[in-house]
N, C-alpha and C positions, 0 to 999 in steps of 0.2 A: 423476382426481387423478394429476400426472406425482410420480413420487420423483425424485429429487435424486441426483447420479449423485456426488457429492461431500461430505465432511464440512465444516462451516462453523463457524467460531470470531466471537467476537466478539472485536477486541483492539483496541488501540493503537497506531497506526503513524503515522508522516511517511511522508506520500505526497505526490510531484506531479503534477499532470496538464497536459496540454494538449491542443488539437484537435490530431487526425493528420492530417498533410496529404501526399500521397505524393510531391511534390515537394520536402518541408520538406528542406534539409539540417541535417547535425546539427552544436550549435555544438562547435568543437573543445575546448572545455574538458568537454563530455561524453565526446567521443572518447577524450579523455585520460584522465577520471576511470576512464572505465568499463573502460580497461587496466590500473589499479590492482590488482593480487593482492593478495588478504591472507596474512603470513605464519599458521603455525599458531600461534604464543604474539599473534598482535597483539590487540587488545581490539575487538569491535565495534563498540563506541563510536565511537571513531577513525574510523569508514569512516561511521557514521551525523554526526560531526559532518561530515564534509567532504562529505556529499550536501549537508546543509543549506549549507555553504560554497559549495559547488558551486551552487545552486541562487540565493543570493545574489548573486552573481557576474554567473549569467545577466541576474536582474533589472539589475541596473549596466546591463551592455552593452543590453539592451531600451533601457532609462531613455534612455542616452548615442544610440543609435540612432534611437529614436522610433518603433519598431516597433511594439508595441503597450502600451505605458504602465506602469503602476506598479502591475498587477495578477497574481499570482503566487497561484493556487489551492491551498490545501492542505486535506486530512480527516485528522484523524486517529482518531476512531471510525470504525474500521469492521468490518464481515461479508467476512469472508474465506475463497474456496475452493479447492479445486484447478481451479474450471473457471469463477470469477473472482467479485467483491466486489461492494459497496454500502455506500454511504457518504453523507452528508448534504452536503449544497454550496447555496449562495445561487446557485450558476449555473444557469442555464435549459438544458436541451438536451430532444431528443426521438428516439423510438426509432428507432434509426439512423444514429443520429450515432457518428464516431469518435474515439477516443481513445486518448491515448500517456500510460500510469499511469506513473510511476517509482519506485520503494521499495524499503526497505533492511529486509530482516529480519534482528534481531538477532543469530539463529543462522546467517547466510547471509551475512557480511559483505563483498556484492557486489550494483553499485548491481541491481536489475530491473528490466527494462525491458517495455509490457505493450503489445501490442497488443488495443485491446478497442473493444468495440462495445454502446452502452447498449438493454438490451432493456428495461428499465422503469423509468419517470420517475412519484413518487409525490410529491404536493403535501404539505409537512408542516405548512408554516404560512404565512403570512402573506409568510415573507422564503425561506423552503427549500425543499427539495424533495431526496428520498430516491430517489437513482438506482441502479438496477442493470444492473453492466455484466457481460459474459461474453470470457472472454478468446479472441481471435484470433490464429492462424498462432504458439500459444505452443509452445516447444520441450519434449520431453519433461524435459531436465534442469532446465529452469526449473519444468515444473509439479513434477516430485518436490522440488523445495528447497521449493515453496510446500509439498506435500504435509506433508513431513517438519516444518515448522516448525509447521502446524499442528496434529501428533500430541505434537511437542513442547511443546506450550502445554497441550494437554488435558491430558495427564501431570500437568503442573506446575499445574494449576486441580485436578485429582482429587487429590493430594498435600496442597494445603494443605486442601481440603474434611477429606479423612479426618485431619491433623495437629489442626484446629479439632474435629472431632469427637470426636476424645483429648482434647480440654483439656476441653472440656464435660463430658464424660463423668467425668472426673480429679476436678475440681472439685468442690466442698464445695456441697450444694444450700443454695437460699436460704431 
């Protein structure tokens, strides 16, 4: 039995994906986006609504294009780590296949960009299928910001645990 060389959250996120093609170039409206700093008072929000604007955008110009259609993949339940996710999707792929994640965490208010590669493809039902990918050629400062936000989330899941366990405990039995 291997251990897991990373802590794993379960959370909620806007993510996009597509096949990584090492030829793809990138549209400039991501070039653009992804030069966007945030300042320190700006709200995350802000940079989480303009990925999904950003990501809208793209689809247009596909649409207008005729590149590949009016199909734009997003999860947003997913397992997330420092050495990379899984998440439920209707898309088909198989281990080895590659892929370009994009996602915005809220404490990280700068778009990610993932290079990953699917090490398991588990059938869920009928229309899904639970893929796990591991992330490729990812930088250390990118995995610390995944890191961090994942210790950030645990904090804030243990906090309200122990806050609910005061109230219970507070409370008048029945």
């Amino acid at each position: 039995m291997s251990r897991r060389e990373h802590i794993r959250i379960e959370d909620i996120l806007p993510i996009y994906y597509e096949p990584y093609r090492e030829d793809a170039r990138e549209p400039e409206w991501d070039i653009l986006f992804e030069q966007i700093e945030p300042g320190v008072k700006e709200d995350a929000r802000l940079y989480e609504l303009l990925f999904d604007m950003n990501q809208k955008i793209n689809l247009l110009v596909e649409h207008l294009t005729r590149k590949d259609g009016l199909k734009i993949p997003t999860a947003r339940h997913i397992n997330i780590s420092g050495g990379g996710m899984s998440f439920v999707t209707s898309d088909t792929f198989k281990e080895g296949d590659r892929l370009i994640v994009k996602l915005f965490l809220p404490t990280y208010p700068r778009l990610l960009k993932l290079k990953c590669e699917v090490v398991r493809v588990m059938r869920k039902d009928d229309e899904n299928y639970r893929i796990a990918l591991k992330y490729v050629d990812i930088d250390e400062r990118t995995r610390d910001s995944l890191i961090k936000y994942i210790f950030a989330r645990q904090r804030e899941h243990l906090r309200r645990k122990k806050e609910d366990h005061k109230k219970r405990s507070n409370s008048p039995a029945h």
